[in-house]
C-alpha positions as CSV (number, residue, x, y, z in Angstrom):
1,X,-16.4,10.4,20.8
2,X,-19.0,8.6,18.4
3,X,-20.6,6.7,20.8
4,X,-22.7,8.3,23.5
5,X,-21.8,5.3,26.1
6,X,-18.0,5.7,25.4
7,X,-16.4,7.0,28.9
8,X,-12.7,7.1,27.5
9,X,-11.0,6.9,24.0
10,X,-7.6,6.3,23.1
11,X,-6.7,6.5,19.0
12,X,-3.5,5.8,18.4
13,X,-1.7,6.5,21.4
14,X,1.8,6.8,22.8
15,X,1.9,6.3,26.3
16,X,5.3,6.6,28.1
17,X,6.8,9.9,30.1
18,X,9.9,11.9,29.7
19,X,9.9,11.4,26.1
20,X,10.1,7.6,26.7
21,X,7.8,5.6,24.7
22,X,6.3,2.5,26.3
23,X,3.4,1.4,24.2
24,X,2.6,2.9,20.7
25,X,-0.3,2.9,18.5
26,X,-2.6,2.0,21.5
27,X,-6.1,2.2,20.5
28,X,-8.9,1.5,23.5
29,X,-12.1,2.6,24.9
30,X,-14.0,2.5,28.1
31,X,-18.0,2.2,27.1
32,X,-20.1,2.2,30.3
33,X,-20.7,-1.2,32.3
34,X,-17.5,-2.4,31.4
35,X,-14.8,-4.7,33.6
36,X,-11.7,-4.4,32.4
37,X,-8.8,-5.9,34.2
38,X,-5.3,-4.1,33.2
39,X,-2.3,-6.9,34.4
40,X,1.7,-6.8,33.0
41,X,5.0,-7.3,34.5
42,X,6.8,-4.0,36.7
43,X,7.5,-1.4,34.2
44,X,5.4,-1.9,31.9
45,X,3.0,1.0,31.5
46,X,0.4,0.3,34.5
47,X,0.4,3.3,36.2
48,X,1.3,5.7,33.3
49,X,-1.8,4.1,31.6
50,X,-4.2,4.8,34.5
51,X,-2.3,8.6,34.8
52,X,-3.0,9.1,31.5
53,X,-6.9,8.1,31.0
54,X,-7.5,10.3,34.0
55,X,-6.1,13.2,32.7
56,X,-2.8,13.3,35.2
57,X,-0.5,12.6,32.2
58,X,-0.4,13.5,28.7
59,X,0.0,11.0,25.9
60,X,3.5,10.7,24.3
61,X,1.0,10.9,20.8
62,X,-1.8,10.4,19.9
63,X,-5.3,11.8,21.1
64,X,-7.3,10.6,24.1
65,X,-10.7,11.7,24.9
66,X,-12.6,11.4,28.6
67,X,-16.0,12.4,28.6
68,X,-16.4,16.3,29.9
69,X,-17.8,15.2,33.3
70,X,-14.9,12.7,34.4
71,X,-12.4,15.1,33.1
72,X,-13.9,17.7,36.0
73,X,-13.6,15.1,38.7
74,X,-16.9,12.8,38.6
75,X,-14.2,9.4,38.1
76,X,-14.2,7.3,41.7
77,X,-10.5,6.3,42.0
78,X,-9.1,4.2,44.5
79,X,-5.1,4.6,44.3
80,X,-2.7,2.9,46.1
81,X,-2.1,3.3,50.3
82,X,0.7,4.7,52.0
83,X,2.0,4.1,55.3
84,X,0.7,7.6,56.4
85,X,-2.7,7.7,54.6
86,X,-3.7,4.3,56.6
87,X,-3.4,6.2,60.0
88,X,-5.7,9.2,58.6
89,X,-6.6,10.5,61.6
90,X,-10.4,11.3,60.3
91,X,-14.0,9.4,60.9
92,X,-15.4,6.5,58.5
93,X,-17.9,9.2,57.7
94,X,-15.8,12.2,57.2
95,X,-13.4,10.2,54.9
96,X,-16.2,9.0,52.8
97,X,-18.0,11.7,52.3
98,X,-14.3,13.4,50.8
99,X,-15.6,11.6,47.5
100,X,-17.9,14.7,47.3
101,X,-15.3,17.5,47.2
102,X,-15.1,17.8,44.0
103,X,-18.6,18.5,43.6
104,X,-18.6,21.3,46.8
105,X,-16.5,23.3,44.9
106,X,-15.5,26.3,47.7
107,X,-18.6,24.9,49.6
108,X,-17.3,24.2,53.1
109,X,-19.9,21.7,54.1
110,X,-21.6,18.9,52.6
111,X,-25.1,19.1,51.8
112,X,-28.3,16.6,53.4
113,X,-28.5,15.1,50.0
114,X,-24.5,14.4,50.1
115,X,-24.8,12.8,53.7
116,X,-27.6,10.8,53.0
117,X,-25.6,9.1,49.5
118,X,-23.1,8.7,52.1
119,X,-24.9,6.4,53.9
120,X,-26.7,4.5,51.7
121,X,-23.4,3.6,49.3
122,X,-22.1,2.3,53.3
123,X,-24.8,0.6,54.1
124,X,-24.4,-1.3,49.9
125,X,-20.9,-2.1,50.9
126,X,-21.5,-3.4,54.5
127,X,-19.6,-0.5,56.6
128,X,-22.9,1.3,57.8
129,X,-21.7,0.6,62.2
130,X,-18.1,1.9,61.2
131,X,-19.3,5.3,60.6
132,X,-18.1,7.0,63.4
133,X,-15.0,4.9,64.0
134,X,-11.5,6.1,63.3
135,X,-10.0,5.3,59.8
136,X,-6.4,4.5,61.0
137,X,-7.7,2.3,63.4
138,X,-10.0,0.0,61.0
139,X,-8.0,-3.0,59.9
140,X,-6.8,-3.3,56.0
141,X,-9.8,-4.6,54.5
142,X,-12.3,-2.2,56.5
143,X,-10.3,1.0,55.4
144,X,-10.4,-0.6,51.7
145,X,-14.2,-0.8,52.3
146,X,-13.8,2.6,53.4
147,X,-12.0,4.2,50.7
148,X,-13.9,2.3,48.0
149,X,-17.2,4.1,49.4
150,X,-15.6,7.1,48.6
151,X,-14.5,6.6,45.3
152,X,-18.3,5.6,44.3
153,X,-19.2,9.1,46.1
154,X,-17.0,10.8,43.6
155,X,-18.3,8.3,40.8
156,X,-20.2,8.9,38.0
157,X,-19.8,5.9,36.1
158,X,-16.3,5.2,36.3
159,X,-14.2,3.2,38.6
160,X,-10.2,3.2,38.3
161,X,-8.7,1.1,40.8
162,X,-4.8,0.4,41.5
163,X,-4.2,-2.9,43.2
164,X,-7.3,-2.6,45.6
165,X,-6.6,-6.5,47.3
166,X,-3.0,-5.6,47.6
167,X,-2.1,-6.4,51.2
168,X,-5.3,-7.5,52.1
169,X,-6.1,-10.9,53.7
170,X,-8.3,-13.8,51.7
171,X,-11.7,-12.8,53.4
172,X,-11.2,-9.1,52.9
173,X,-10.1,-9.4,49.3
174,X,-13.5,-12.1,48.6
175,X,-15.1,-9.0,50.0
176,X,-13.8,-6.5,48.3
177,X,-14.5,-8.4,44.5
178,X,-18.1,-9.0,45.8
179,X,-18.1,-5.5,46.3
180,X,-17.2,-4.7,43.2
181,X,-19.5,-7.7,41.0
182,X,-22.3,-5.8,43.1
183,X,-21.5,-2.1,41.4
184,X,-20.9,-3.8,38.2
185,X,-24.2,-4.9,38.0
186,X,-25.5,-1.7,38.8
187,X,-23.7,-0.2,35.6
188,X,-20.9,1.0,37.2
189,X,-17.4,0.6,34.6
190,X,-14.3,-0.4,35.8
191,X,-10.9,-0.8,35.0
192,X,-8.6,-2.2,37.8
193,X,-4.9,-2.7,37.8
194,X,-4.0,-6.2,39.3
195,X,-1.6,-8.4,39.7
196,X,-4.2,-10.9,41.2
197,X,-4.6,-12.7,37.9
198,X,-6.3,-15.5,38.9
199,X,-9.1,-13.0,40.3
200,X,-8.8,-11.1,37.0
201,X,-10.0,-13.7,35.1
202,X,-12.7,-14.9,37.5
203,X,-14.0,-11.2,37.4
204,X,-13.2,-9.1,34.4
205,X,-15.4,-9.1,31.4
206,X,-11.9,-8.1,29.2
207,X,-8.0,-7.9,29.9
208,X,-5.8,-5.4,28.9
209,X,-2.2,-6.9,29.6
210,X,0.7,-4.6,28.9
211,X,4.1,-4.8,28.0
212,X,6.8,-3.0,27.0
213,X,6.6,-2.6,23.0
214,X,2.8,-4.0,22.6
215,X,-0.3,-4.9,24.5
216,X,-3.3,-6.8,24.2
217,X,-6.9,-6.3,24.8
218,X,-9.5,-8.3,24.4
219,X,-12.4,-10.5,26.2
220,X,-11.1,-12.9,28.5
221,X,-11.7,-16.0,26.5
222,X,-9.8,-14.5,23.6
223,X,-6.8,-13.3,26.3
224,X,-6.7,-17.3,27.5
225,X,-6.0,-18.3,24.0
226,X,-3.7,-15.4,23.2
227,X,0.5,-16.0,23.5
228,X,0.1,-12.9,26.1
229,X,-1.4,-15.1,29.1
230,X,1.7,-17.9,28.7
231,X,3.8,-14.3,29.8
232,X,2.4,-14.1,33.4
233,X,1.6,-17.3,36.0
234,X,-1.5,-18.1,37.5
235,X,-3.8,-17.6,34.0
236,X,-5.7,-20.8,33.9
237,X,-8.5,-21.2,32.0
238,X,-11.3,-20.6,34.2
239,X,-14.4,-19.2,32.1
């Protein structure tokens, strides 16, 4: 990677799985502070796009680089819930501070330092009296509070997201993107997969929208002028 901001670098990729190609010659890059909102219909690439930029997946072709210290786990991601993850039977505390594993190594305890991050990133995103309750008994937009806590404890200075506000309610979701404007101002990247597109527009700094065959990426006044935001509903022009 040229640039020493550049967080992740795609060159003429092919991304797609089991020798199906989705998207071709896809050339992107992640530089540090930036917003990028990734929005497309169902089967277009989303989640084989976020795989593959965190190392999960392999590129069809192509070469993608990720900067040596995300590659070894220093990325916050917040993937999408399942039934059984939302009644984890574990603390506020002890789920957040899980952003630190891959840090501890065979450790088996977290350090004061660890604990005291912990606490401060809880008390930044409003959660500091839920420390000690149960995860599976927080509503929706507490536990996404929660488990975006301990994706910035595993962050460096990268946030991948997969439909955070999915499933939560108006005030929870207002939340969660204020939470989110806050670590963007801190200098924290982030690239979130969303089919909140109104929201995506308010928020992102660019737009990556994919479909099958092609994709554009760009800032969000370029997208609103592009033939790619008459594909989806709810673009209006906003900024």
């Amino acid at each position: 990677m040229e640039q020493e901001e550049c967080l992740i670098y795609c060159k003429d990729v092919g991304l797609g799985y089991e020798n199906r190609v989705l998207i071709e010659h896809f050339d992107f890059m992640v530089n540090q502070g930036d917003y990028i909102c990734v929005v497309g219909g169902n089967g277009s690439g989303k989640s084989t796009l976020l795989k593959t930029l965190l190392g999960l997946m392999k590129p069809v072709s192509g070469q993608v680089q990720i900067r040596q210290d995300i590659q070894n786990g220093k990325v916050g991601y917040l993937p999408q819930q399942t039934v059984a993850q939302r009644q984890f039977p574990a603390s506020v505390m002890e789920v957040i501070l899980s952003g630190f594993l891959n840090r501890t190594h065979i450790r088996p305890f977290f350090r004061r330092e660890e604990k005291r991050q912990a606490l401060s990133v809880m008390e930044r995103l409003g959660i500091s009296e839920l420390k000690n309750k149960c995860y599976g008994k927080l509503s929706g937009g507490q536990q996404q509070r929660t488990l975006l806590a301990r994706a910035v404890c595993a962050a460096q200075d990268i946030l991948v997201l997969d439909e955070p506000a999915a499933g939560l309610d108006p005030m929870a979701t207002a939340a969660l993107y204020r939470n989110l404007r806050m670590l963007h101002q801190e200098g924290m990247a982030i690239i979130m997969v969303t089919h909140d597109l109104q929201s995506a527009v308010s928020e992102a700094e660019y737009i990556l929208h994919l479909k099958e065959g092609g994709y554009f990426y760009g800032t969000v006044q370029k997208y609103q002028q592009s033939e790619y935001a008459s594909l989806l509903p709810g673009i209006t022009n906003v900024k």
